[in-house]
C-alpha positions in Angstrom: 5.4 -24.8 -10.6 2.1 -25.9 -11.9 1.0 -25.6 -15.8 -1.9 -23.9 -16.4 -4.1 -25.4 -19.7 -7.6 -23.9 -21.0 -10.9 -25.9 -21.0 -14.4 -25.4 -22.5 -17.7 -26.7 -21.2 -21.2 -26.6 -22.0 -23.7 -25.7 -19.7 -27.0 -24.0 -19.8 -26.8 -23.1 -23.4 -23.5 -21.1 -23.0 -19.9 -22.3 -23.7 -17.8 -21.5 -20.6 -14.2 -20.8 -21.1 -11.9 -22.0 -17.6 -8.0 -21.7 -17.0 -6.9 -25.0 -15.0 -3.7 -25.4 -12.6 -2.8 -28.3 -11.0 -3.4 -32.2 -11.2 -6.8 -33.6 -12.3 -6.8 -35.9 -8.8 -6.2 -32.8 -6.4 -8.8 -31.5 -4.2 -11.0 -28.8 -6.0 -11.2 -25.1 -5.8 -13.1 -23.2 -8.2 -12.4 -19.4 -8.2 -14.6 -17.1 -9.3 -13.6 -13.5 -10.7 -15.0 -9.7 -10.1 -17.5 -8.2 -12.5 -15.8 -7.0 -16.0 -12.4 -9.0 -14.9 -11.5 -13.2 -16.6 -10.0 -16.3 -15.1 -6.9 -14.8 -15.7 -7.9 -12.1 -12.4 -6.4 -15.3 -10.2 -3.2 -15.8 -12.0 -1.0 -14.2 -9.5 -2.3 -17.1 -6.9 -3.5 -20.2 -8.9 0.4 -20.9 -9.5 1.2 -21.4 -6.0 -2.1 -23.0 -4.8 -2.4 -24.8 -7.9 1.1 -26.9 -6.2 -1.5 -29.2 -4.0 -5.0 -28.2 -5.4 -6.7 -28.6 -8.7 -7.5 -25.0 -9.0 -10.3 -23.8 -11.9 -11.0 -20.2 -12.7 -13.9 -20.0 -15.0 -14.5 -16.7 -17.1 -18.1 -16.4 -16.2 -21.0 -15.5 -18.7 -20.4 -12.5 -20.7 -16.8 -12.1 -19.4 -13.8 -13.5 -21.2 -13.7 -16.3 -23.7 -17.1 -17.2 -21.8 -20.3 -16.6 -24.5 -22.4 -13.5 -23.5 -25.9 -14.1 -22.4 -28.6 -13.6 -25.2 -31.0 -12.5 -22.5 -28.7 -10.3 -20.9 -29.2 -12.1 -17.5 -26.6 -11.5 -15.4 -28.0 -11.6 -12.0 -26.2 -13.7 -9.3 -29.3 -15.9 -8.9 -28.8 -17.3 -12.5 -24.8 -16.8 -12.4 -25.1 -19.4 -9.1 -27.0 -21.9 -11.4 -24.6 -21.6 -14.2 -21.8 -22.8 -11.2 -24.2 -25.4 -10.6 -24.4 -26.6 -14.2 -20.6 -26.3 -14.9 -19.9 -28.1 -11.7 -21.5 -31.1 -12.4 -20.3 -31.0 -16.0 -16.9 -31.1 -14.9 -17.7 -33.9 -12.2 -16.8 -32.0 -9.3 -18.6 -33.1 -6.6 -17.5 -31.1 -3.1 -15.1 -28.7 -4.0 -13.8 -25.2 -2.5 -15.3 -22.4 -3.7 -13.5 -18.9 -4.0 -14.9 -15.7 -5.3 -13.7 -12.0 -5.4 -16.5 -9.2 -5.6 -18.8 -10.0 -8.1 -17.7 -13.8 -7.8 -17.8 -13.9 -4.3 -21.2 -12.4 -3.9 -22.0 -15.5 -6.7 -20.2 -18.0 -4.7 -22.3 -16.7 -1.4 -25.8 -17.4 -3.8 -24.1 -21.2 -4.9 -23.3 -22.0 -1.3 -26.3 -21.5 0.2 -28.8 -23.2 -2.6 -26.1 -26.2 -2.6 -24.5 -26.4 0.6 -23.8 -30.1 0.1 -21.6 -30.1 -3.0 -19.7 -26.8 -1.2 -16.6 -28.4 0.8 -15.3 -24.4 1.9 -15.9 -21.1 1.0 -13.2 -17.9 0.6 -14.9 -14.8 0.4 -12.8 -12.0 -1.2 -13.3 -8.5 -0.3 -17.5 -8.5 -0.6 -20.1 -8.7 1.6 -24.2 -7.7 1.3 -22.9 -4.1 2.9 -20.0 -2.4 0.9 -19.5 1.5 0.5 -20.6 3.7 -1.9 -17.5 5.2 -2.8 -16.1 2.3 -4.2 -18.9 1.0 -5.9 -18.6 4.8 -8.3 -15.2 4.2 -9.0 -16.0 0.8 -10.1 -18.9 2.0 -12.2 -17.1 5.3 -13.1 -13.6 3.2 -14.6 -16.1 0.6 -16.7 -18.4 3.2 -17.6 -15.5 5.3 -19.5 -15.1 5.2 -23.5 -14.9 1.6 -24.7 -13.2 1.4 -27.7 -9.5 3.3 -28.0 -7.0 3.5 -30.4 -4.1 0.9 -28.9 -3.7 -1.6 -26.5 -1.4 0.9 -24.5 -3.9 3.7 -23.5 -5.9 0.8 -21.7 -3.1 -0.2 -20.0 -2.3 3.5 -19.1 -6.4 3.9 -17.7 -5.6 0.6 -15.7 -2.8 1.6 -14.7 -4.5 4.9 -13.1 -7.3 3.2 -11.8 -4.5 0.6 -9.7 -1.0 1.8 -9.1 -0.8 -0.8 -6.9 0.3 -3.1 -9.9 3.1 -2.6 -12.3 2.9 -1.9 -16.1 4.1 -5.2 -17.1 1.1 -6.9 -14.4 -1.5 -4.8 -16.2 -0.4 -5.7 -19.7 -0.1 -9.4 -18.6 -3.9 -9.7 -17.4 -5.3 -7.4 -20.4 -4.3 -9.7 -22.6 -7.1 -11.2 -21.9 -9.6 -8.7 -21.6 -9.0 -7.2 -24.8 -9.4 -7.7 -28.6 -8.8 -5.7 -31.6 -11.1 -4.3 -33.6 -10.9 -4.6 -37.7 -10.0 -0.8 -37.9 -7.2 -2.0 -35.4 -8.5 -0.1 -32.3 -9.0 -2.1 -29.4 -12.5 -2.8 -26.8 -12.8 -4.8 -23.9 -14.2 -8.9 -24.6 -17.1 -8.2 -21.6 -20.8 -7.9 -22.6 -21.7 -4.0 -23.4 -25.1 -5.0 -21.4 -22.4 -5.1 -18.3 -21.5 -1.7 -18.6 -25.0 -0.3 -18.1 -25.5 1.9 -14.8 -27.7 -0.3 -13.7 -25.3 -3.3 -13.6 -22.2 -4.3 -11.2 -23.0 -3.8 -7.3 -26.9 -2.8 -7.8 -29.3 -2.7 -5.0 -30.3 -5.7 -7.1 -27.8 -7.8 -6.6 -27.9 -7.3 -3.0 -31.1 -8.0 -2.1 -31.7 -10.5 0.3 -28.2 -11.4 0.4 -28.0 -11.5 3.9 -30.3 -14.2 3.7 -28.1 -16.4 1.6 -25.2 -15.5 4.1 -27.1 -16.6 6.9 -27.5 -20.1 5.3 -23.8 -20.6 5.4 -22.6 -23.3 7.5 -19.4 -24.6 5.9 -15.8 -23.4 6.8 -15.4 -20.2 5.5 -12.4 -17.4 4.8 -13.6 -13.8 4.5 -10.3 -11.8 2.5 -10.7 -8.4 3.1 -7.9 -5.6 1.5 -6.5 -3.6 3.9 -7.2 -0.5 1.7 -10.3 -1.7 -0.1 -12.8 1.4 -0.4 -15.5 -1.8 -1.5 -15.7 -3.4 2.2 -14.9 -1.8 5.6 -13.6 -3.3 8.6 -17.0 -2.9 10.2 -18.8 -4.6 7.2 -16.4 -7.6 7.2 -16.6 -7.8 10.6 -20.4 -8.1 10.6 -20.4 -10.6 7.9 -17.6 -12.9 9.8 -20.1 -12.7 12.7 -23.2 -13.7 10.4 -21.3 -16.8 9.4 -21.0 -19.2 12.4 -16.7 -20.5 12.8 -16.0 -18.0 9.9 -12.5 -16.7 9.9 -11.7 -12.8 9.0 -8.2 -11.8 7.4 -6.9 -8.5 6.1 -4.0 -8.1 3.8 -2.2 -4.9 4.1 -0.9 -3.1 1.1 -3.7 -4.7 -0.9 -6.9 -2.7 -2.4 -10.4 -4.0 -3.3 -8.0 -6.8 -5.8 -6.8 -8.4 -3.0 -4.9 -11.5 -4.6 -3.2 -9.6 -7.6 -2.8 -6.3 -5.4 -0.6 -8.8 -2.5 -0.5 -12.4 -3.7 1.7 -13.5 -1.2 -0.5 -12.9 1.5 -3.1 -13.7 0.3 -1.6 -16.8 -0.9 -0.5 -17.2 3.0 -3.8 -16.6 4.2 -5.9 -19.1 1.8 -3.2 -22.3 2.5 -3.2 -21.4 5.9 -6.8 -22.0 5.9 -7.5 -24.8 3.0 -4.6 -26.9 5.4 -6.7 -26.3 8.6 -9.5 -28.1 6.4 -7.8 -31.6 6.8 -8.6 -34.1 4.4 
């Protein structure tokens, strides 16, 4: 079993917060989470893959132990640069590069601005076409009172939001989304700025993204859930075909969280590929 520890780094003004699995001297695979989710988002995975890799999952600006942005920049543009930064703090040269939603759409932006320093990408359940209805139940579940009384009824609202995970699972990972408050209720860690409509899966963060896909040459794994209402079958299909050798794999029982909805599979799916990458 690997040991996970917690790092900070500097980069671009910000302190970065990062949960690391895995020897120092394995290959590298950075993960990066959704929008209003932490490092922690992986946890269900890292373990395993963290058996032969040196996995990192950062808690991205604004999210986490991560600082918030001043600005309140959180476009993918200047989220790709802080990868950039971190990266190269942290001495990792070519590395694997994994991101779910938000983070993948991120990890898309990285890859094509530094497609040298990219060794593989893993695309999780995102591309620069997903559906309307699950981009309102997103925005509708963050959107939602922020401060409650105990830790519980956000557990409960989490809960409702994904029955696919248990109780206990939703506990476990709001842990880490969560502090208390000095009148003892409890509020989510994320920037406030992040729950503005205009945040999340804008048209803004889409723009030209196809562009940025097209400049993709590296291996790459597109992770769709096989009940996602974020990305259709038609949409992942179209993305694998915009990304030349690209592999496409859908994990049943799994919604738009793919890895903590079915880790197995998707742990099956991502060594499957990351072996077929050699050395």
């Amino acid at each position: 079993m690997a040991t996970p520890h917690d790092g900070q780094t500097q980069a671009r003004g910000l302190n970065f917060h990062y949960v690391e699995w895995g020897a120092a001297n394995a290959p590298p695979v950075l993960c990066l989470h959704g929008i209003t989710q932490t490092a922690h988002s992986w946890d269900e995975v890292a373990d395993d893959l963290g058996r032969d890799h040196r996995v990192l999952c950062l808690d991205q600006r604004g999210h986490g132990d991560s600082d918030w942005a001043g600005d309140g920049d959180y476009t993918r543009q200047t989220q790709a640069a802080d990868v950039a930064a971190i990266t190269e703090a942290l001495a990792l040269d070519r590395f694997v590069l994994m991101g779910m939603s938000m983070g993948g759409i991120n990890s898309i932006t990285f890859t094509a601005r530094h497609p040298h320093r990219v060794r593989a990408l893993i695309i999780v359940d995102v591309s620069p076409e997903i559906q309307a209805k699950g981009v309102e139940n997103i925005r509708h579940f963050i959107q939602q009172e922020d401060v409650l009384p105990t830790f519980d009824a956000f557990v409960e609202r989490a809960h409702a939001f994904n029955p696919r995970r248990s109780l206990d699972n939703i506990r476990s990972r709001l842990q880490h989304n969560l502090k208390q408050l000095p009148d003892g209720c409890w509020t989510w860690k994320y920037d406030p700025v992040l729950r503005s409509p205009n945040r999340g899966f804008q048209a803004s963060a889409l723009s030209n993204l196809w562009d940025d896909v097209k400049a993709i040459h590296c291996p790459t794994l597109i992770i769709k859930g096989g009940e996602s209402d974020i990305l259709s079958t038609d949409s992942a299909r179209k993305l694998q075909a915009a990304i030349p050798g690209s592999q496409l794999v859908e994990i049943s029982g799994a919604g738009h969280s793919v890895m903590g909805d079915n880790p197995r599979d998707f742990v099956s799916a991502a060594r499957d590929f990351l072996e077929g990458l050699g050395a």
